[in-house]
C-alpha positions as CSV (number, residue, x, y, z in Angstrom):
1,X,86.5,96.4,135.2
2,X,86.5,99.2,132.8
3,X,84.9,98.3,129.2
4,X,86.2,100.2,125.6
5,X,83.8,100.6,123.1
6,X,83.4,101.2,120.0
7,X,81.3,102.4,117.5
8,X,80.7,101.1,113.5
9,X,81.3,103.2,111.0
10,X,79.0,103.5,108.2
11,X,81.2,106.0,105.3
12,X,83.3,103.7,103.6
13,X,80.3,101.3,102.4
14,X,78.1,103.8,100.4
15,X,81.4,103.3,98.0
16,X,80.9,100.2,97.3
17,X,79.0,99.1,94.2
18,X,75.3,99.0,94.6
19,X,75.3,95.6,92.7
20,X,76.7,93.8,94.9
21,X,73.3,93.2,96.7
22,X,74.6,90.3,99.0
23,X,76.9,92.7,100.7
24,X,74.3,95.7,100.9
25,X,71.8,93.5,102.3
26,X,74.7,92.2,105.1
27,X,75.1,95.9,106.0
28,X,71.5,97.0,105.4
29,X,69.7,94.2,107.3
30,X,72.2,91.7,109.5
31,X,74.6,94.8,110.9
32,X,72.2,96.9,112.1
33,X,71.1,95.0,115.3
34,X,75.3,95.3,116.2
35,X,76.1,98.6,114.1
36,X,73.5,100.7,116.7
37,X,74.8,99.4,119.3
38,X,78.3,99.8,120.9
39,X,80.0,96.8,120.7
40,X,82.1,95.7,123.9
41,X,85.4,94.7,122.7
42,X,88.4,95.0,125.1
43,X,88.6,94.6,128.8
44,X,91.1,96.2,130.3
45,X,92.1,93.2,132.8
46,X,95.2,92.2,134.5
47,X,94.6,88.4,134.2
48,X,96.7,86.8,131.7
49,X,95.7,83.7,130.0
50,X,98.5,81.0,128.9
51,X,97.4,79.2,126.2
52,X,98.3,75.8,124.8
53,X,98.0,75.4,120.7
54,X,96.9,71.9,119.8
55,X,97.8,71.5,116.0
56,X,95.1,68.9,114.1
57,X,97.4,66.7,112.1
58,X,100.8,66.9,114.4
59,X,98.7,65.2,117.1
60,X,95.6,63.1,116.4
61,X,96.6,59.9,118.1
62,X,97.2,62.1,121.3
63,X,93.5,62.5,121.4
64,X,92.0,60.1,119.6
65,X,90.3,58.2,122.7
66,X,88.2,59.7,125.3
67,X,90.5,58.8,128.0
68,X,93.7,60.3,126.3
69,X,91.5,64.0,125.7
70,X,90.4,63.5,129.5
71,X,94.4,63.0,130.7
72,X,95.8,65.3,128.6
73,X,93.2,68.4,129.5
74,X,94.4,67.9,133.4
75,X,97.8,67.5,131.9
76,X,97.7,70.9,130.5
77,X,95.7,72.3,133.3
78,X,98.4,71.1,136.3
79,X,101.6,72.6,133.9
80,X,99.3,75.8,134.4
81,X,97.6,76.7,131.2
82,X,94.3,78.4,131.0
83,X,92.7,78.3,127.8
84,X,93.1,75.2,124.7
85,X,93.5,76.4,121.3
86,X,92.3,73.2,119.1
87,X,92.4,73.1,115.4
88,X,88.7,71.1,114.3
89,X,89.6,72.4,110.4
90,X,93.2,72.4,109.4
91,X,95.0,73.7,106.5
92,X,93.5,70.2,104.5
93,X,89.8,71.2,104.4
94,X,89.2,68.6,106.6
95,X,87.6,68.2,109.6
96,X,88.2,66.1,113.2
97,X,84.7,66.5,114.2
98,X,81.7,64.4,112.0
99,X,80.8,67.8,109.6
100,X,77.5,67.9,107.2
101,X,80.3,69.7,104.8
102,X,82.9,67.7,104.7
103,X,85.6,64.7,104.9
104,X,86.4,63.8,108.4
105,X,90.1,64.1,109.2
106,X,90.7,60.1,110.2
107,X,94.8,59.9,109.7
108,X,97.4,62.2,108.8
109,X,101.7,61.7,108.1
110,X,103.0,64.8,109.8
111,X,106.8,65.2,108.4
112,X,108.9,62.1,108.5
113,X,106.5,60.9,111.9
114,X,104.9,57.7,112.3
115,X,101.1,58.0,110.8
116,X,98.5,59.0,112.8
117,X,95.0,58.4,113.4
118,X,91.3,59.5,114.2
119,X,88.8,57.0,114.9
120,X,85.8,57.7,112.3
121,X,83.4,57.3,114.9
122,X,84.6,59.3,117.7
123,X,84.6,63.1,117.8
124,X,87.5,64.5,119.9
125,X,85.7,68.1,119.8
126,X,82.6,66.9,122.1
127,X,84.7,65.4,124.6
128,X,87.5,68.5,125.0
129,X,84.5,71.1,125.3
130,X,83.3,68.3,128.3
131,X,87.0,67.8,129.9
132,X,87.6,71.6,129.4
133,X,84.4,72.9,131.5
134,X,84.9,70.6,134.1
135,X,88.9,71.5,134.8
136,X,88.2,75.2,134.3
137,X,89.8,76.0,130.9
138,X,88.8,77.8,128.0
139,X,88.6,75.6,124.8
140,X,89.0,77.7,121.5
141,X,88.3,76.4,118.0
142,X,90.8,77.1,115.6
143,X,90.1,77.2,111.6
144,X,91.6,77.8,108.7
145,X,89.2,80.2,106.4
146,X,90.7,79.8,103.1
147,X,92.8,76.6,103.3
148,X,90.7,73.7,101.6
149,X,93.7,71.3,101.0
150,X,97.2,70.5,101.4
151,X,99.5,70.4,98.9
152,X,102.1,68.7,100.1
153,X,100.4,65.6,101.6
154,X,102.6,62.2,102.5
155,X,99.4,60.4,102.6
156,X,99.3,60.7,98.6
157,X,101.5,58.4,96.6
158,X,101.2,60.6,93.9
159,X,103.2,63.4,95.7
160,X,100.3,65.7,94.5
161,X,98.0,67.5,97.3
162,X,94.6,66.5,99.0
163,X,91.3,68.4,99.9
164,X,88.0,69.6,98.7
165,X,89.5,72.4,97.3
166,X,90.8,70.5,94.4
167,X,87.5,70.0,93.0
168,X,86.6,73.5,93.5
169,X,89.1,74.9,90.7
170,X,86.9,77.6,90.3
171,X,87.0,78.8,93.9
172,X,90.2,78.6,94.0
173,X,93.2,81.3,94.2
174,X,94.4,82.6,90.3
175,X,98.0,83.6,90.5
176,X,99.3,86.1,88.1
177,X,102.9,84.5,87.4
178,X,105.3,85.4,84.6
179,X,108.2,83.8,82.6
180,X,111.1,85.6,81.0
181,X,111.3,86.1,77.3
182,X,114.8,87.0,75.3
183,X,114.2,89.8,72.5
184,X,116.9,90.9,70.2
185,X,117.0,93.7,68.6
186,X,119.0,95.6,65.7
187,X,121.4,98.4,66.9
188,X,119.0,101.3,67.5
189,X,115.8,99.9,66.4
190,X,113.8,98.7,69.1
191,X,110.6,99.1,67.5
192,X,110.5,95.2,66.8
193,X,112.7,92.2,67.5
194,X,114.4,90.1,65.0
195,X,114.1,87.1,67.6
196,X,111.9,86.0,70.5
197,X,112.5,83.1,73.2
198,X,111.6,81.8,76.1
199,X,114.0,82.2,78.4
200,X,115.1,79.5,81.5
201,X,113.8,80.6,84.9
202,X,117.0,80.3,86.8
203,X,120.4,81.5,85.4
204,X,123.6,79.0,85.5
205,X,121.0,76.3,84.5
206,X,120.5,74.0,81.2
207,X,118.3,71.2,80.4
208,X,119.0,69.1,76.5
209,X,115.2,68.1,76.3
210,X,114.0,71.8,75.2
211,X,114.5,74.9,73.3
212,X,114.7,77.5,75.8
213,X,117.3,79.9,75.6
214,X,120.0,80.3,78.7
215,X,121.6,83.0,80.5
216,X,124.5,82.0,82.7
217,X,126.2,84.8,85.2
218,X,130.1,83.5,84.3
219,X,131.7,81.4,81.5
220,X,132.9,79.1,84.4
221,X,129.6,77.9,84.9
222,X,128.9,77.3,81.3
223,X,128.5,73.1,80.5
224,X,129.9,70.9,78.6
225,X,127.9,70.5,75.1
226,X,128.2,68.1,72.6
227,X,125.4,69.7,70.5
228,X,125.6,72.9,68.1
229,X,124.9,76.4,70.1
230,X,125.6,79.9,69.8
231,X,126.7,82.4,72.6
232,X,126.2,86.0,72.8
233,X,128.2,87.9,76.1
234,X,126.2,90.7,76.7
235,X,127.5,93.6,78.9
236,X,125.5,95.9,81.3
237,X,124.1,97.8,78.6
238,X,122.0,94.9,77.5
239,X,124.6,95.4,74.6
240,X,125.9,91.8,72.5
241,X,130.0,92.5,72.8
242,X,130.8,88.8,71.4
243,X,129.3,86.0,70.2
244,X,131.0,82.4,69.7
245,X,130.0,79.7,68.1
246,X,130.2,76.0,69.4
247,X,133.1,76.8,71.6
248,X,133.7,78.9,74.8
249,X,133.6,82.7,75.1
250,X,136.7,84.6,74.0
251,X,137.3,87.3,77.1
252,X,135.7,90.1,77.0
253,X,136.3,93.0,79.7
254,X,132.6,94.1,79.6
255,X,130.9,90.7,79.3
256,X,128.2,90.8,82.4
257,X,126.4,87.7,81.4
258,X,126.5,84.8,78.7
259,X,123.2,83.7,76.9
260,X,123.1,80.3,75.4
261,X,121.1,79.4,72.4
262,X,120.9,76.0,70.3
263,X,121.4,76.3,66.7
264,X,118.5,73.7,66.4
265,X,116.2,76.5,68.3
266,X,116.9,79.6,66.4
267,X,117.4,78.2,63.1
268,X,119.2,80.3,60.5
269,X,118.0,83.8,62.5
270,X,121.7,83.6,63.9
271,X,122.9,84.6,60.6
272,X,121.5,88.2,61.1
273,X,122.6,89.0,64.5
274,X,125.5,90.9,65.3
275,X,128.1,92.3,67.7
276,X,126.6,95.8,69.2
277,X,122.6,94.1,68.7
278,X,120.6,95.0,72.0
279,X,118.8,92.2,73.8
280,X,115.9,92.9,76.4
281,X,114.2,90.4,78.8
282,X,110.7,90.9,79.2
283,X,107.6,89.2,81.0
284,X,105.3,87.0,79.2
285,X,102.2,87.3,82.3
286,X,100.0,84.6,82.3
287,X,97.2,83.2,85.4
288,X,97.0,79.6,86.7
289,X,94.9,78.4,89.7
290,X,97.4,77.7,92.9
291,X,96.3,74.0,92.6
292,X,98.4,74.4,89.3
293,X,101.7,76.0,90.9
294,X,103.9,73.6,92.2
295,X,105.9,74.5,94.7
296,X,104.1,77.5,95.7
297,X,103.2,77.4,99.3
298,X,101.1,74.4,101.5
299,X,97.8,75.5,102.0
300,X,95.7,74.9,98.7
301,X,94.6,79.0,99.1
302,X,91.1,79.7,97.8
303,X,89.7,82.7,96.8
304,X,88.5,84.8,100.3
305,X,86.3,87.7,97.6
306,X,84.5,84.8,96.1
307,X,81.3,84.7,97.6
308,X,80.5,80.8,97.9
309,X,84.1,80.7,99.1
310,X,82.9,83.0,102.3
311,X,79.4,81.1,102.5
312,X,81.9,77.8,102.6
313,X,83.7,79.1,105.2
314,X,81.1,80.7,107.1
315,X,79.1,77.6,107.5
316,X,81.4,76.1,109.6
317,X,81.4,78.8,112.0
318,X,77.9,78.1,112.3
319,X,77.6,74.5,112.1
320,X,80.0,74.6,115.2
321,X,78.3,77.4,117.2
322,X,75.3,75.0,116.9
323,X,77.0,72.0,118.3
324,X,79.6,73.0,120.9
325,X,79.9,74.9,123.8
326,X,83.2,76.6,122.9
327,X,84.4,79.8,124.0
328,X,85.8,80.7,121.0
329,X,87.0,81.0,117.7
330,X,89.7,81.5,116.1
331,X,90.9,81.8,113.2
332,X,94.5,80.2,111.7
333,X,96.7,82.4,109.4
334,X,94.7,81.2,106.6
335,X,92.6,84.4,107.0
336,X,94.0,85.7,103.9
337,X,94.9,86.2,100.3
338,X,97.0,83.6,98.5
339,X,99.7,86.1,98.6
340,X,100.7,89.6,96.4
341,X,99.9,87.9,93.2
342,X,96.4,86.9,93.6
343,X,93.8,86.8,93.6
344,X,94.0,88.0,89.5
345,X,90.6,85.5,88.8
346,X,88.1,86.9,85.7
347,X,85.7,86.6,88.9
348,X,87.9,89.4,91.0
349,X,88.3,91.2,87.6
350,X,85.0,91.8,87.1
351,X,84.1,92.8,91.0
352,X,87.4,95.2,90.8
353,X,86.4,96.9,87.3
354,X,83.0,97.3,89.1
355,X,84.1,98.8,92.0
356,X,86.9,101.5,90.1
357,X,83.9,102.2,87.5
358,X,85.7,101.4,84.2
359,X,87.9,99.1,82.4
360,X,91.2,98.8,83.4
361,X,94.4,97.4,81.8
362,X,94.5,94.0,83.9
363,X,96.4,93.4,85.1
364,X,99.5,96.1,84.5
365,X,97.3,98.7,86.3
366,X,97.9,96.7,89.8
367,X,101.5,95.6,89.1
368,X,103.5,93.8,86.1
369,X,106.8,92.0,86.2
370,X,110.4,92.8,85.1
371,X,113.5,91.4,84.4
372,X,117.1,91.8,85.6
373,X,120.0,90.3,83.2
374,X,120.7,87.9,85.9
375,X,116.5,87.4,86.2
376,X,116.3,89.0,89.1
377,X,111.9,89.5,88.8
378,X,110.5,92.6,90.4
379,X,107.1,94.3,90.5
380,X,106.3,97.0,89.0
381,X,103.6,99.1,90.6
382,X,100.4,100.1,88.6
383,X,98.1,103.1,88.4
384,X,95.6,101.3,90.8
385,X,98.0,99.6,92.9
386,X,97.1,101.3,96.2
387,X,93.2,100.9,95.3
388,X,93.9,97.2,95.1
389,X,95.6,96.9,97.7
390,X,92.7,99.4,100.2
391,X,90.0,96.8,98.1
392,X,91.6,93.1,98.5
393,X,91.6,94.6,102.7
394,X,88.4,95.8,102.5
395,X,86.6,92.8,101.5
396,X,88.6,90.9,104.5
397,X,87.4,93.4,106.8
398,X,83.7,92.7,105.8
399,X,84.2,89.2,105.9
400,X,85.7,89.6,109.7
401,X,82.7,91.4,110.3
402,X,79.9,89.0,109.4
403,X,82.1,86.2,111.5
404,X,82.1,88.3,114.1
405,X,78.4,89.1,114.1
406,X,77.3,85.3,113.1
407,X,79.5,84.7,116.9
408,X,77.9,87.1,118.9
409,X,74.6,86.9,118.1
410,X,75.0,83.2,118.4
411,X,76.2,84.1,122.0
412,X,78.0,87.4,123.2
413,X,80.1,86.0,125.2
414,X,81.6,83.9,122.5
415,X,85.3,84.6,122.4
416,X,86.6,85.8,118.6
417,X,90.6,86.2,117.3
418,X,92.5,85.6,115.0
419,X,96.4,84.3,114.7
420,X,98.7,86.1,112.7
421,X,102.4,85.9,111.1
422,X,104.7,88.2,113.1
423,X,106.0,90.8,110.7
424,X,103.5,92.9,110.2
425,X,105.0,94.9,107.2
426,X,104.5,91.5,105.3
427,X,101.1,91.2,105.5
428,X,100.2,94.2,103.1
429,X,100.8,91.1,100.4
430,X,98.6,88.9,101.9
431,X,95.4,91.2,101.7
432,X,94.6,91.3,105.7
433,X,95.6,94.6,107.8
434,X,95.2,93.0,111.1
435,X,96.5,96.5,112.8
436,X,93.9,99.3,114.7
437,X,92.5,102.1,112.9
438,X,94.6,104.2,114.8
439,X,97.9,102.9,113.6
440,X,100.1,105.4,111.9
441,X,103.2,104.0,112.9
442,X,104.2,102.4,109.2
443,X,104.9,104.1,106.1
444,X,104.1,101.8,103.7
445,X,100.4,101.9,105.0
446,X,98.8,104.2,102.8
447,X,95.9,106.4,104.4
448,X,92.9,104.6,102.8
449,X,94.8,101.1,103.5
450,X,94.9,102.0,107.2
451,X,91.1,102.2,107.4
452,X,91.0,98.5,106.7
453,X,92.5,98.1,110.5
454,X,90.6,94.9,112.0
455,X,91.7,95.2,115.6
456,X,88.8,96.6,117.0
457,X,86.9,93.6,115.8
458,X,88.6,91.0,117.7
459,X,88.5,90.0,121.4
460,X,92.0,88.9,121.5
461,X,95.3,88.3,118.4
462,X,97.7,85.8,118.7
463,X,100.9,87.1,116.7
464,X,103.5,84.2,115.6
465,X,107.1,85.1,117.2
466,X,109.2,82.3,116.7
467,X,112.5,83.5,117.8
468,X,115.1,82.0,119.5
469,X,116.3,84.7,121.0
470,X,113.6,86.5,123.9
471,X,115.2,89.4,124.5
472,X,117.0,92.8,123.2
473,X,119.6,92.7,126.0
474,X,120.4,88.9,125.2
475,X,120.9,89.9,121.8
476,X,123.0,92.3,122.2
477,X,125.2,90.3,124.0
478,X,125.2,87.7,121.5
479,X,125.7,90.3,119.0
480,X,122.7,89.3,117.1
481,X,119.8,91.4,115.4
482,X,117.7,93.1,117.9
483,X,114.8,92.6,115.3
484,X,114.7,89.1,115.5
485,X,113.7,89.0,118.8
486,X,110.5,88.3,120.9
487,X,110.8,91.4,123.1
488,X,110.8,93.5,119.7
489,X,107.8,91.0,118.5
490,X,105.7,92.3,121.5
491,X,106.9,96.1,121.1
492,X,106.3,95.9,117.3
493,X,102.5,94.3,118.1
494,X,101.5,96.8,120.6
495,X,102.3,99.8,118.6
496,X,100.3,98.0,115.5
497,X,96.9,97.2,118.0
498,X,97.3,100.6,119.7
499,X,94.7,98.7,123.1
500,X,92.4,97.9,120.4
501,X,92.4,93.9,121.8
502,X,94.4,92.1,123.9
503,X,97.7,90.0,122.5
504,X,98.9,86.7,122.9
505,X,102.3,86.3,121.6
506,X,102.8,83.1,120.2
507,X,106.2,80.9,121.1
508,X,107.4,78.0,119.3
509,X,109.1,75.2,121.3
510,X,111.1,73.7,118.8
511,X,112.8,76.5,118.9
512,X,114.3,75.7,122.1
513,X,115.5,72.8,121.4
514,X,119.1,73.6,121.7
515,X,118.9,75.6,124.9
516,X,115.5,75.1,126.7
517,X,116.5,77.5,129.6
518,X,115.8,80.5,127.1
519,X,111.8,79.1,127.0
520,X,111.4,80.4,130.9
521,X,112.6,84.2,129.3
522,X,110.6,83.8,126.5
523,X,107.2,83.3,128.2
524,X,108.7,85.4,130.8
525,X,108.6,88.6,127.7
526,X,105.5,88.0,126.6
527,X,103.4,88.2,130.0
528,X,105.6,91.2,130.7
529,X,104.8,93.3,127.5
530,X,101.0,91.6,126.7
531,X,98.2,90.5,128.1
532,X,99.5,86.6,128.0
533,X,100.9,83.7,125.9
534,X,100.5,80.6,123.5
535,X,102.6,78.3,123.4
536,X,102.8,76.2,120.3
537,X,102.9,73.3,119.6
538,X,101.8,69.9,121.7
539,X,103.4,67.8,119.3
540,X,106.7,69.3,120.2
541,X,107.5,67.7,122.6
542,X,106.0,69.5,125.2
543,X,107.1,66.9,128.2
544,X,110.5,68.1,128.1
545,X,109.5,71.7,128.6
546,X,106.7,70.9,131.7
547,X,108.7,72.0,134.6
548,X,110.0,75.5,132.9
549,X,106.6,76.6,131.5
550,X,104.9,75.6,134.4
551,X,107.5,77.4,137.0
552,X,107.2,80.7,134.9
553,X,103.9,80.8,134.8
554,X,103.5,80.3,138.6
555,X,106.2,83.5,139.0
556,X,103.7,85.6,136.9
557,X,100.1,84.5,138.7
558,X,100.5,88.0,140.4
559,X,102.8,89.9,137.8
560,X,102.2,93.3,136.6
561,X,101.7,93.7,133.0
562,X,103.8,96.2,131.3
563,X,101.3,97.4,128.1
564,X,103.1,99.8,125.6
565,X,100.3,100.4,123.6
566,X,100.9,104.4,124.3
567,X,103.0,106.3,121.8
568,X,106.2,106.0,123.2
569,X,109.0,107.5,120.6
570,X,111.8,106.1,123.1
571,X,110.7,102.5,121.7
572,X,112.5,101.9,118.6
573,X,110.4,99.5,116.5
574,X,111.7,96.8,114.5
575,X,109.1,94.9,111.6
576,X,110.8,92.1,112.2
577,X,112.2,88.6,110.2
578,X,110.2,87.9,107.0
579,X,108.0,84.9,107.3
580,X,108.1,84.7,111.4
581,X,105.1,82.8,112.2
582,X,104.1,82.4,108.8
């Protein structure tokens, strides 16, 4: 078996700031004992593992007795699968082992299923890691870094989210978030306004219980009002063409959009406004911690350059190194920034201001809003947007780096990977470039970005592709997008890793639902084109699948891989469908 290697690289640090003494001491005292040495990373070997994702919540009462871990471990060994991915800390913060550093995971609503449950007193983790040895199987731990609640829980009767992380408000993820202002102005001045509102977020909306102002994309979808209110059509030119009072719009040819406004609201200011007045909609910014956005995203998202964040997440790495015998570790897509708008904390202020040298204009100088007539919002990008954005990935990289060195000088052999979402042009948002060094395939990766690449630090990725449709030829036929496809999933993820680790592709079963003979070409793709597969999840009904996952499987015990990690220009690459595996 030939062995890769590589080697650390020591440039990039001396550019970080010499204050930050807990990540110069990392690199100055913990690294050295790996950074010396070459680190073994990727064997080049034709065995393929098949890999079974068991999802905490979606399936606690399926192992929530000693004697339903033992039957379902030989389950999942006679169907053919090789290695057991099993959440221990879900998105919650929780955990379904008994942890020093947290709530045990006991029960858990997942969707509109019946509840289940997790004994208190019995620790599923102990007995997998026993089952698991003695059928032959790999048993990976799976975490989720940054997640420390769920905001979206059905075991609240509040509707409102559960976890540690909501009494960690301080840890958590600070959104930089906007809302839409209406200025008019008088023809030619625009030097100051002669009225300010807030706007409504959506267009072709109204609400009687507040003073808003209202912009509505056709006099059709205009309500019915009882109450006294002004209208101003506006044309393209941000230009007032009519206004009406009290009464519907008279036609205009170059109306573009209608804004509302209650007499009550702007007082006797609509007095001085006129037709051939400019109006502009601009950003009011404003931060809030995630805990305080509804409707944002599930995971309660902390913040991964806080240090007690890290040391949080770090000690259960360790605290489960100490007390199982697992082969790995993995971690869930939680291995990330909240998303493009965060993390804009005082905290990440102050370590960013540090690291440019100087003051900056936070937080225009990474990005600031904008606003269509129809409030379309876009991003703006500022003068330190591609510093950000080589920072927020350079932090994840160090992170990466002390899990991985906490594993393997725990135990060397101690598998460590990560799971990822599988469009890997979204993830520039989300702070984490999970692609080699080497990767010069994608033009929105900036040079500096691209030295961020975490592949070489992994033993294996497992990239989400949760398509229905396996193939490019099948697509074709069906006249469908040959992006959204799990064949262009496992192209797109082997130019990204350029043989810096081997690659699971992930494949969902619910997604089969409808026509469960496609599963068979599915797995069938990704042993082809990688180095094996997960399949996810147990909870979907994985009995009505057995016979086709384990029948493929069997046809590929002696199959030869087909890697395309080589630059191959004759392989058109597609990113893929935003949010797959997300």
């Amino acid at each position: 078996m030939s062995i890769k290697f590589i080697k650390f690289s020591w440039i990039r640090l001396i550019k970080l700031p010499i204050q930050y003494t807990w990540i110069s001491v990392f690199f100055l005292v913990i690294l050295p004992s790996y950074a010396t040495e070459e680190i073994r990373i990727y064997p080049e070997s034709k065995s393929q593992e098949k890999i079974i994702w068991i999802d905490a919540g979606a399936n606690l009462s399926k192992f929530n007795t000693i004697e339903k871990v033992k039957q379902l471990v030989r389950k999942l060994k006679n169907i053919g699968f090789t290695t057991i991915v099993l959440e221990v800390k879900p998105i919650v913060g929780y955990t379904i082992y008994p942890s020093q550093y947290t709530d045990k995971l006991t029960e858990w609503i997942p969707g509109n299923k019946s509840k289940q449950f997790l004994p208190l007193s019995f620790d599923p983790l102990e007995i997998f890691c026993k089952e698991s040895k003695l059928q032959n199987m790999k048993l990976l731990a799976s975490l989720n870094a940054f997640s420390e609640g769920h905001t979206l829980s059905h075991l609240n009767p509040s509707g409102s989210g559960i976890g540690p992380g909501y009494h960690r408000e301080d840890q958590q993820s600070v959104l930089l978030e906007s809302w839409p202002v209406l200025r008019i102005y008088k023809k030619n001045n625009f030097n100051s306004s002669i009225y300010s509102t807030v706007l409504h977020e959506k267009t072709n909306s109204y609400s009687s219980v507040d003073d808003k102002a209202y912009i509505f994309t056709s006099s059709s979808k205009l309500p019915s009002l009882t109450s006294s209110y002004t209208l101003f059509s506006i044309n393209k030119q941000h230009k007032i063409v009519d206004i009406s009072q009290n009464k519907l719009p008279s036609y205009h040819p170059d109306a573009f959009v209608y804004i509302l406004i209650k007499n009550s609201a702007a007082k006797n200011i609509l007095n001085s406004i006129a037709v051939g007045d400019h109006i502009k909609i601009a950003a009011k910014h404003y931060t809030l911690p995630i805990s305080k956005k509804k409707n944002y995203q599930i995971p309660l998202m902390m913040n991964p350059v806080n240090k007690n964040v890290q040391k949080n997440a770090l000690k259960f790495i360790q605290e489960i190194l100490n007390k199982y015998p697992v082969d790995g570790i993995i971690y869930d897509d939680r291995l990330r920034y909240a998303g493009e708008e965060a993390d804009f904390s005082l905290y990440t202020k102050y370590l960013f201001e540090d690291y440019i040298g100087k003051k900056i204009n936070w937080d225009k100088d990474i990005f600031s809003y904008t606003y269509s007539l129809t409030l379309n919002r876009n991003k703006i990008k500022g003068k330190y947007w591609k510093e950000w954005n080589y920072w927020r990935s350079a932090h994840m990289e160090l992170f990466l780096m002390k899990v991985r060195n906490m594993i393997k000088k725990q135990n060397p052999d101690t598998l460590f990977g990560i799971y990822v979402g599988g469009n890997f042009s979204e993830y520039l948002k989300y702070g984490i470039n999970y692609s080699s060094k080497k990767n010069r395939h994608f033009q929105s990766s900036h040079d500096k970005y691209r030295t961020t690449g975490i592949a070489k630090w992994l033993d294996f990725i497992i990239p989400g592709y949760y398509y229905r449709i396996p193939t490019i030829e099948l697509a074709k036929k069906k006249k469908s997008s040959l992006a959204f496809t799990i064949e262009s999933g496992c192209k797109l993820i082997n130019k990204v890793i350029a043989g810096d680790t081997l690659i699971y592709p992930g494949v969902m079963l619910d997604k089969f639902k409808e026509n469960p003979s496609l599963l068979g070409s599915a797995i069938h793709t990704c042993l082809k084109y990688c180095n094996g597969v997960m399949i996810f999840d147990l909870s979907h009904d994985l009995n009505l699948y057995e016979h086709i996952i384990s029948k493929t499987f069997q046809n590929h015990t002696n199959s030869e891989i087909e890697i395309h990690a080589k630059d191959d220009s004759s392989i058109k690459i597609y990113s893929g469908k935003e949010g797959i595996g997300f």
